[in-house]
Phi, psi and omega in degrees: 000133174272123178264084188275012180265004170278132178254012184223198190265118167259134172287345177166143185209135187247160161282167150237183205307309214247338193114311179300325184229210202175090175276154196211134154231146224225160161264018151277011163081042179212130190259140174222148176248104191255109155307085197286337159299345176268324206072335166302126225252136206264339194212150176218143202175123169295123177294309197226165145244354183291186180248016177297115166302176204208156161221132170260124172220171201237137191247006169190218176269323167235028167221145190222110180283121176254000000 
């Protein structure tokens, strides 16, 4: 799978249960939740301000911990 929607180095990317979404953290400090059949970024968010790589997992069907 191509993430072409990362402008940086992605540091960690989870599944969700099922398949359907694809959390990502990037080294531009932004966590995104991606429709990996679209490619379309469904959610975005600065994870840090720190310079720390960040990892994302999804802890259930509708919540995902960075």
């Amino acid at each position: 799978m191509r993430l072409d929607s990362h402008p940086d180095v992605v540091y960690s990317a989870c599944w969700n249960w099922d398949g359907s979404q694809l959390v990502t953290t990037c080294k531009d400090k932004k966590i995104r939740i991606l429709d990996p059949r679209s490619g379309e970024i469904l959610e975005e968010a600065i994870a840090h301000e720190g310079s720390k790589a960040t990892r994302a997992i999804f802890l259930s069907a509708r919540f995902c911990n960075f």
